[in-house]
N, C-alpha and C positions, 0 to 999 in steps of 0.2 A: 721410411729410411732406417736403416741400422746401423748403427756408429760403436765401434769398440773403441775403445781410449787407455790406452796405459796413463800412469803416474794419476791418477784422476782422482785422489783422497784431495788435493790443495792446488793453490795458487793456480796457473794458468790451464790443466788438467780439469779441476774441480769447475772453471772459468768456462770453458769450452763444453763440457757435460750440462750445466746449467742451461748455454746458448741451445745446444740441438735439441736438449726436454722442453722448449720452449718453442721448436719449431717443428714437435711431433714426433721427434726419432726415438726409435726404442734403444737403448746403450746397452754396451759391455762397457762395464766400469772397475779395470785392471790400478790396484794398488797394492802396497803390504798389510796397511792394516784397515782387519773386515769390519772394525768398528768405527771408522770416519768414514767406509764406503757406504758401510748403511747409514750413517746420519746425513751424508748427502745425499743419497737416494729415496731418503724420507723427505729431502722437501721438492724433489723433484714433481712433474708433473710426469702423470703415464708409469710403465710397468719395464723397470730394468732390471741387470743381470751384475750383480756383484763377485767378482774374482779377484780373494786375498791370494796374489803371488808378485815374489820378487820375480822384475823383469831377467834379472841373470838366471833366473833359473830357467833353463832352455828349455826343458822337457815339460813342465809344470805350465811353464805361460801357453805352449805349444798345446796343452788339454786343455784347457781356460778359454784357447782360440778355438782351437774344433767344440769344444759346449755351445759355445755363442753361436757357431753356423748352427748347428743342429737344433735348437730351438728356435732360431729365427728365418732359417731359411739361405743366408748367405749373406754378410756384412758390402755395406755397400759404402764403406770410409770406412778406414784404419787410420788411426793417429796413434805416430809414437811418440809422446808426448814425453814418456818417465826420463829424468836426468837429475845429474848429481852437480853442484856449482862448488868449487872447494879448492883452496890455493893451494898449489906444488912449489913445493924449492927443490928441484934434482939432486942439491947439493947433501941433501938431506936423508939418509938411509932409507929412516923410516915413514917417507914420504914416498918412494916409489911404491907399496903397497897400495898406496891410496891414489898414485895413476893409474896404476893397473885401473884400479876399482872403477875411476871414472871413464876411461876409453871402455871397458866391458857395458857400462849402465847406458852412456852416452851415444856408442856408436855401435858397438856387437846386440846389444838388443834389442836396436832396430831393425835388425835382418833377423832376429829369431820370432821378432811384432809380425811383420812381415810373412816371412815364409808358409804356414799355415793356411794361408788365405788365396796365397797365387791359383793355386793349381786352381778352385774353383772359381776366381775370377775372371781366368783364363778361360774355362769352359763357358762361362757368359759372356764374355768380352766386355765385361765393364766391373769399372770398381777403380777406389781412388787408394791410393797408400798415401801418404800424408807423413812428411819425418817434420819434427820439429829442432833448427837449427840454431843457428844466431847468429845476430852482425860478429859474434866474438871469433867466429872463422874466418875472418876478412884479414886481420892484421893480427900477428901474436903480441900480447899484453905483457907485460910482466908480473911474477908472479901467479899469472893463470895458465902456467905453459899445457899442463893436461887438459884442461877447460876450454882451451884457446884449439889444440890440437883436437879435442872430439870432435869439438864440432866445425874445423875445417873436412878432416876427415869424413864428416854425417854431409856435409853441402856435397861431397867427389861422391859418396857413395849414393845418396840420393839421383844422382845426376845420373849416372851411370845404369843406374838402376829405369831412369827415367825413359831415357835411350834402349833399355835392352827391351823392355815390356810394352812401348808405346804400339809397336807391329801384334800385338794383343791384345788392346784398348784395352789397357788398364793406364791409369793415369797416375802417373808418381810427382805428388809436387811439394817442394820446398818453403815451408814457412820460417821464416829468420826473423824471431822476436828481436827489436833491440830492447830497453831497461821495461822491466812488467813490474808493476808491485805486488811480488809475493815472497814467502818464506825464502825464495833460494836468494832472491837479493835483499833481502831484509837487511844483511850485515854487512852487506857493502860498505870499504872503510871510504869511496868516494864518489863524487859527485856523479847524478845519472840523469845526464839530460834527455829529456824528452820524455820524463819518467810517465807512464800509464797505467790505469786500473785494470783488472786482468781483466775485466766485464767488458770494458771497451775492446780490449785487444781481442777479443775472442767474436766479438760480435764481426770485426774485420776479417779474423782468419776466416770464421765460418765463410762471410759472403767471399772470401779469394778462393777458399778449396770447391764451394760452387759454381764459381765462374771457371774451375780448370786453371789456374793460374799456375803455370810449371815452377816460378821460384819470387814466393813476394818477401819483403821486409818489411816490415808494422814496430813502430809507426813509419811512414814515407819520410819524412825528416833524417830517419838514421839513416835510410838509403843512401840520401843525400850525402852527409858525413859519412860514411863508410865508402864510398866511391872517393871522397874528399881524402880521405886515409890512407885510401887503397894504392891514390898517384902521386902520396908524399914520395922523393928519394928515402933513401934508408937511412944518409946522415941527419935530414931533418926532421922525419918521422921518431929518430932512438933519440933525441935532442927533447922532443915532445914529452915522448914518453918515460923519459930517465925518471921522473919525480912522481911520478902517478904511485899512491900506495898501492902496494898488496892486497890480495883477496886474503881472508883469514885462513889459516892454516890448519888439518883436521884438527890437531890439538889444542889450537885455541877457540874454533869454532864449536865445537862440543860442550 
């Protein structure tokens, strides 16, 4: 099996890379920097493909994806994994810069992950596109309005995306991490229930993107409460959420 992965230097990327070296896949192992890609590829098991590129850069990741067909013959799972977790205040001038940056990281280059890969998966009729989502597009947070909107955004395009390619057998499914213990939520200033190891999370995505599973959430618990969220009214839902601290802000999180 061949598995490309963007974001794949850390946390739930580096987590899922781990799982499939473990279950014999040869990887493309897409991140920024070439020096955490090789130290995880040195302890990997078998013979992978390291690719230093930012996922924004459309043209670059898009030769990174055709290297990895051509030496391996054709990837049979895409995961886009790369995403940015970082608080917006709109009110804030120099804060819309840095939603650009995350709608671009978060939800544009998961179609530029993607596109590369179709035509030939289309000529096989098989192959899985894989976006990684989160419960945080169920309900907007406070605070995480770009973060909250990627990945509402990534759940409709995913979906749509699901629907157009299925008459292709190409399989597009939605995985929605809720709380993972890694760097992007390290600095969370609150409580995150139902928190998991990425090892674990990863060992479940893998077995749901083998079973074909069009949109899971890991762990099952957050489904739970996210469906619980999803049929609060809006008065008692903004009533909930009034007190919830903020996600850190790029200038404090730096």
């Amino acid at each position: 099996m061949n598995v490309f992965i963007t974001g794949a230097s850390s946390g739930i990327g580096a987590a899922l890379a781990r799982e499939y070296a473990t279950r014999g896949a040869q990887l493309g192992l897409v991140a920024r920097r070439q020096a955490k890609l090789d130290e995880l590829a040195r302890t990997l098991p078998g013979t992978h493909h390291c690719y230093a590129v930012d996922v924004t850069d459309r043209d670059a990741l898009i030769a990174a994806a055709r290297q990895f067909e051509a030496v391996t013959g054709g990837a049979d799972v895409v995961i886009a994994n790369a995403g940015i977790s970082i608080g917006v205040l709109t009110e804030y001038y120099e804060d819309l810069e840095t939603f650009s940056q995350v709608l671009l990281t978060n939800v544009v280059s998961i179609a530029y992950t993607f596109h590369p890969f179709i035509a030939s998966m289309r000529k096989r009729r098989a192959g899985k596109l894989v976006g990684i989502a989160s419960i945080a597009g169920i309900r907007g947070l406070p605070g995480s309005e770009a973060y909250c909107a990627s990945k509402a955004a990534a759940i409709s395009y995913l979906e749509s995306l699901r629907v157009e390619l299925g008459r292709d057998g190409i399989r597009v499914l939605t995985i929605a991490p809720g709380f993972v213990r890694a760097p992007l939520t390290a600095r969370n200033p609150y409580s995150m229930p139902f928190l998991m190891d990425a090892d674990k999370f990863a060992r479940a995505a893998v077995d749901a993107i083998a079973a074909g599973r069009s949109y899971t959430v890991i762990p099952w618990q957050m489904a739970i409460l996210a469906k619980v969220l999803r049929a609060l009214p809006n008065w008692l839902y903004d009533r909930v959420m009034a007190r919830r601290p903020y996600k850190p802000r790029k200038a404090r999180a730096e």
